[in-house]
FISERO-590891 format. One record per residue (C-alpha): x, y, z; residue in one letter. Coordinates in steps of 0.1 Angstrom, whole numbers, plus 2048, in hexadecimal, padded with zeros to 3 digits. Layout:
XYZa
...
end
This chain:
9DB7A3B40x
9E3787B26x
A007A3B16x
A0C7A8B41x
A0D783B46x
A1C773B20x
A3C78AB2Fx
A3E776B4Dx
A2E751B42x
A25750B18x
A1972FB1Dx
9FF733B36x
9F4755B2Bx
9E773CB0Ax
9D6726B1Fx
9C573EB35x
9BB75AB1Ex
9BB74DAF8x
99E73AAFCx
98A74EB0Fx
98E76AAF7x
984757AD9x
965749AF1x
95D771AF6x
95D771AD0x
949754ACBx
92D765AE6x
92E784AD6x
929777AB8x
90D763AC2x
8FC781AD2x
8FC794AAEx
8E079CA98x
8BB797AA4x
8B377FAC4x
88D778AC0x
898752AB6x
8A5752ADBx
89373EAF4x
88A752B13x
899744B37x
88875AB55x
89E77BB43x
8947A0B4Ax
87C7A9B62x
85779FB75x
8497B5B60x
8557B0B3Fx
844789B44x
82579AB51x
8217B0B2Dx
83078FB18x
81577AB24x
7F8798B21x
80379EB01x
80477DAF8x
7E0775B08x
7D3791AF4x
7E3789AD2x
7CF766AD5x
7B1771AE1x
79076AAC9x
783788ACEx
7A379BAC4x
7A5782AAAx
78878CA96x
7937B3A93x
7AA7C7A7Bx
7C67B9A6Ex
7D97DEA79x
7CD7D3A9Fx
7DB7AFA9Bx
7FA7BCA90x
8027D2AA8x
7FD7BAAC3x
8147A0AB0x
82D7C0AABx
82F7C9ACEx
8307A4ADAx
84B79DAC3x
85F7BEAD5x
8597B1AF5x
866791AEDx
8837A0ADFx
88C7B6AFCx
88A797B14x
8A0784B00x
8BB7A2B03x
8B87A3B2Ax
8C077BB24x
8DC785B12x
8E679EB26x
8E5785B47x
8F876CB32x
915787B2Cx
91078BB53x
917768B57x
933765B3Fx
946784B52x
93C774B77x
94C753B6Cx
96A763B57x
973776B79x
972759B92x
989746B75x
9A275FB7Ax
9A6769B96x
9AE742B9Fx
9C573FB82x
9DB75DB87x
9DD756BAAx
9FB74FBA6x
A0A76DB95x
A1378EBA1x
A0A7AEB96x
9E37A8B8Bx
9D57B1BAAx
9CE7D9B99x
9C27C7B79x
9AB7ACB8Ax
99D7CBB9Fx
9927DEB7Ex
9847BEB6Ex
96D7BFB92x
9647E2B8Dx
9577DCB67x
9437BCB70x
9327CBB8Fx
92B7EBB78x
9217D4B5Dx
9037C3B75x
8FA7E7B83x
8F77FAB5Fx
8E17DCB57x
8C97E2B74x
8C7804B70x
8B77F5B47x
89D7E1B5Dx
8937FCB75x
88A816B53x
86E7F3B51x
8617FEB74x
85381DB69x
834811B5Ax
81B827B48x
7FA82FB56x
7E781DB39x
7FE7FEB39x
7F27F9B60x
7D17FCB5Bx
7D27E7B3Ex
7E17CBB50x
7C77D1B70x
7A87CCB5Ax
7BA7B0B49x
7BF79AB6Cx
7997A1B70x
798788B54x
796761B5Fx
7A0757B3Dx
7C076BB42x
7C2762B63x
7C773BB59x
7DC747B38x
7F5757B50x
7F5735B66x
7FD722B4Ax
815734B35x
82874DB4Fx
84B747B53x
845740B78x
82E724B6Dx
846718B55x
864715B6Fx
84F6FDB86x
83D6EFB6Ax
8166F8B79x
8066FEB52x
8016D8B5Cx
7E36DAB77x
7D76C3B8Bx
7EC6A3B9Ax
8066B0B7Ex
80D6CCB97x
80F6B9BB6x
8256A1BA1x
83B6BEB96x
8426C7BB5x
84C6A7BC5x
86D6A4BCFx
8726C9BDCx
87C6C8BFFx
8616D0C1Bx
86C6E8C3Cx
8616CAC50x
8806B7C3Dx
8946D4C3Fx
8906D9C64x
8956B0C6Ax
8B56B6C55x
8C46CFC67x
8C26BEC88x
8D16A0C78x
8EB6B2C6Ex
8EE6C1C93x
8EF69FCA6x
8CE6A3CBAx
8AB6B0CB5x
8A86C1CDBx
89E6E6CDFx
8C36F1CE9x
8C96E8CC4x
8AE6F5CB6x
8B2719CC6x
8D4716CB7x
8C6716C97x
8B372FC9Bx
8CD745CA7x
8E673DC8Ex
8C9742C72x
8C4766C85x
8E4770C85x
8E8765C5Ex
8CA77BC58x
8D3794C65x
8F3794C55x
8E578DC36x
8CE7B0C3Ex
8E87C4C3Fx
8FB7B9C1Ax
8DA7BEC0Ex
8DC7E0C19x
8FA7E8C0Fx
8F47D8BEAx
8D17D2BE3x
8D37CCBBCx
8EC7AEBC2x
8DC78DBB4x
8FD774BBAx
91A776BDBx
932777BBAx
92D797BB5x
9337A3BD5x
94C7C5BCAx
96B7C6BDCx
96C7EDBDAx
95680ABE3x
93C80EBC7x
93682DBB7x
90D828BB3x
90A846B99x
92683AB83x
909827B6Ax
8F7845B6Ex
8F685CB52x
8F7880B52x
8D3882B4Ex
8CC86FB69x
8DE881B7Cx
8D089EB79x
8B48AFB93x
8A18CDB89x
8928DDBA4x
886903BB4x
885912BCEx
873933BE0x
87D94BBFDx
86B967C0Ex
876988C1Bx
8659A4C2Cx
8609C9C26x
87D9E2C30x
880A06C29x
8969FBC0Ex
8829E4BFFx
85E9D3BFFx
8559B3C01x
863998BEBx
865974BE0x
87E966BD1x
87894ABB9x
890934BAEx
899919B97x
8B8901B97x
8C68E3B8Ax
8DC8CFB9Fx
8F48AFB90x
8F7892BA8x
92088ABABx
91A86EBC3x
8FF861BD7x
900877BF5x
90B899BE0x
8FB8ADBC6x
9098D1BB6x
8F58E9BA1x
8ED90AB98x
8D391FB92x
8BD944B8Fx
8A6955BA8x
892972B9Ex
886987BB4x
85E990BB8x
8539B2BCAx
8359AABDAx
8329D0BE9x
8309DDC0Dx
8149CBC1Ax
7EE9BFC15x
7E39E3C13x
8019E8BF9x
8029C7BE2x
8159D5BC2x
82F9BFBAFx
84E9CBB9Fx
86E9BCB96x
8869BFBB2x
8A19A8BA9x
8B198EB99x
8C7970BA6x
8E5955B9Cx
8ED937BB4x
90291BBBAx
8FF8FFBD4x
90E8E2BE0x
8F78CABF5x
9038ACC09x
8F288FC19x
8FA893C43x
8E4876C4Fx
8C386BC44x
8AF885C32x
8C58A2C41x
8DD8B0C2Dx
8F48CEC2Fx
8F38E9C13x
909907C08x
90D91BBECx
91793EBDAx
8FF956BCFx
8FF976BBAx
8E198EBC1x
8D79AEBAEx
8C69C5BC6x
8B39DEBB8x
8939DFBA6x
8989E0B80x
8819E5B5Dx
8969D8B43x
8B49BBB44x
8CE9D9B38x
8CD9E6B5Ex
8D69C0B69x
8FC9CAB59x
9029E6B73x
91A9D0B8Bx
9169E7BABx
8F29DABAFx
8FD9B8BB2x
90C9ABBD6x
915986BDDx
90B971BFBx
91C94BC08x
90693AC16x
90791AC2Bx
8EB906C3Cx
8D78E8C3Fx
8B78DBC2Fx
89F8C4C34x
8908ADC17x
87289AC15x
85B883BFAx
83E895BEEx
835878BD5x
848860BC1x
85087BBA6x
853898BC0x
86B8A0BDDx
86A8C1BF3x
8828D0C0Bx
8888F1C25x
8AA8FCC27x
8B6912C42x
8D7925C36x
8EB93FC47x
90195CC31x
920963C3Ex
922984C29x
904995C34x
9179B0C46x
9249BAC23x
9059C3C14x
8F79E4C11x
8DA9E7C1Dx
8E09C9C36x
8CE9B0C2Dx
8BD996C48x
8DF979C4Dx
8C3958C51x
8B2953C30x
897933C2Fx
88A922C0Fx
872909C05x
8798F6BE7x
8758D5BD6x
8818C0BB7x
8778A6B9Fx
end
């Protein structure tokens, strides 16, 4: 942009670049090297405070005091980690900062210019990416380990950590309660009370009647309301500012781990004259491309289960290799298709799998159905219809339901 603009104004591409790039330089190089001499400001998450100040708790305790040295080191080692990461999530929200102001700066100073309307529009797209990549750091926090939570559940059994929390939290710091007492009251003075609020309000409104007051509370209705619905649209927004003015592409800080789903699923069919009964089991992995679609592949085999409960046997009646496309419809409906390639008959050894007249493909399209097993866990029945049934020899049965799930 500086380059696009020196063509058309030199002078002011000096005063409204240079120094913010050598500013950049200077925060860059401030950010450098290690960070535990920074002093923490409310960074990084709830629960990175919560495991500072346990840590911390412990590492003074007398009774941890008077053990090994190894124990005491440990804790000091893994308070000094803690410390560090929350002093990189401060960093990071400073960057944040720096990028929120840098935009608002110029989008008022090139105003005026024309032609930076595509460049302003990338510089959005990299600052709202910016905020969501570092959200997506804070929610890895959010998985907790089993043993972490129960640590910190017998430790706020504890009244003496119950009182260290009070006074050394960072919630306790902000409104200054490691006082007690009057000190607290006193801290709190001057904050304004709903009772001033309200009285405010109808100042501001000429009258203190209930016409006005319902209009308040309509206005403040229709505001929340409003307010509702921006959540829902973007709930990991912390500041109007960054309010994208584009479509968001959610899995673009994704990475291609992430977006991966293994799954399985299985499908029954019964006894013909052709063949007995089988079940085909399946496993697939499926590569979320955006929010509402996922793509995938994956192999069935096939399990002969024989011709009934006076005839269980199993043999190996098949193998199977899928592709599928799934897309979100509305809610948790979604509507599925897919190719598939089938071998028919009942083999020994993977050397017959090579004989290509065996083999006999199927399009399939359908819906499904998913659902939350646990947090981990999700399950889903999906009805699907092939369209090449009439093809295959034997004729095969043209509805085909599965029941499946995926992590």
């Amino acid at each position: 942009m500086r380059a696009k603009l020196a063509k058309i104004d030199s002078v002011a591409a000096n005063n409204i670049f240079n120094h913010s790039i050598d500013s950049l330089g200077a925060l860059n190089a401030k950010f450098k090297g290690k960070v535990s001499g920074l002093a923490l400001s409310g960074s990084g998450t709830g629960y990175l405070d919560t495991l500072q100040n346990s840590l911390s708790f412990l590492n003074n305790a007398k009774s941890i005091a008077g053990q090994s040295k190894a124990l005491q080191d440990k804790l000091s080692g893994s308070l000094k980690n803690v410390q560090d990461l929350q002093a990189r999530f401060q960093q990071a929200d400073q960057i944040k900062a720096y990028i929120r102001s840098r935009r608002q700066q110029l989008k008022e100073q090139l105003a005026q210019y024309t032609g930076f309307a595509d460049d302003l529009k990338k510089y959005n797209k990299e600052t709202y990416y910016y905020g969501q990549q570092l959200r997506e750091y804070k929610e890895l926090l959010k998985d907790k380990k089993k043993a972490e939570t129960k640590a910190l559940e017998l430790l706020k059994r504890l009244p003496a950590y119950n009182d260290f929390l009070s006074k050394h939290s960072q919630l306790a710091g902000l409104f200054n309660l490691s006082a007690g007492g009057n000190d607290v009251a006193q801290s709190l003075a001057g904050l304004q009370t709903r009772s001033q609020v309200e009285q405010l309000i109808q100042q501001r409104l000429g009258g203190s009647g209930p016409d006005a007051r319902a209009a308040v509370s309509q206005q403040m209705s229709q505001a929340r309301e409003q307010f509702d619905e921006l959540k829902k649209k973007f709930p990991d927004l912390d500041n109007a500012a960054d309010m994208p003015n584009f479509k968001p592409n959610e899995m673009k800080t994704k990475s291609f781990l992430q977006r991966l789903e293994f799954g399985g699923n299985m499908q029954f069919a019964r006894s013909t004259q052709f063949y007995p009964t089988t079940s085909d089991i399946a496993g697939q992995v499926a590569y979320k491309f955006h929010k509402n679609g996922t793509a995938g592949m994956g192999a069935a085999y096939k399990l002969g289960m024989g011709t009934g409960f006076d005839n269980i046997r199993f043999s190996h009646q098949g193998v199977g290799l899928r592709s599928f496309l799934d897309w979100k419809l509305k809610g948790s409906i979604f509507v599925n298709g897919g190719f598939e390639e089938n071998y028919i008959a009942s083999f020994q050894n993977s050397a017959q799998l090579y004989n290509i007249d065996n083999w006999q493909g199927s399009a399939l399209v359908g819906i499904s159905k998913k659902y939350k097993i646990n947090s981990k866990l999700k399950g889903n029945i999906i009805l699907l219809y092939d369209f090449l049934y009439n093809q295959h020899i034997p004729r095969t049965d043209p509805v085909k339901l599965r029941l499946g799930y995926n992590f």
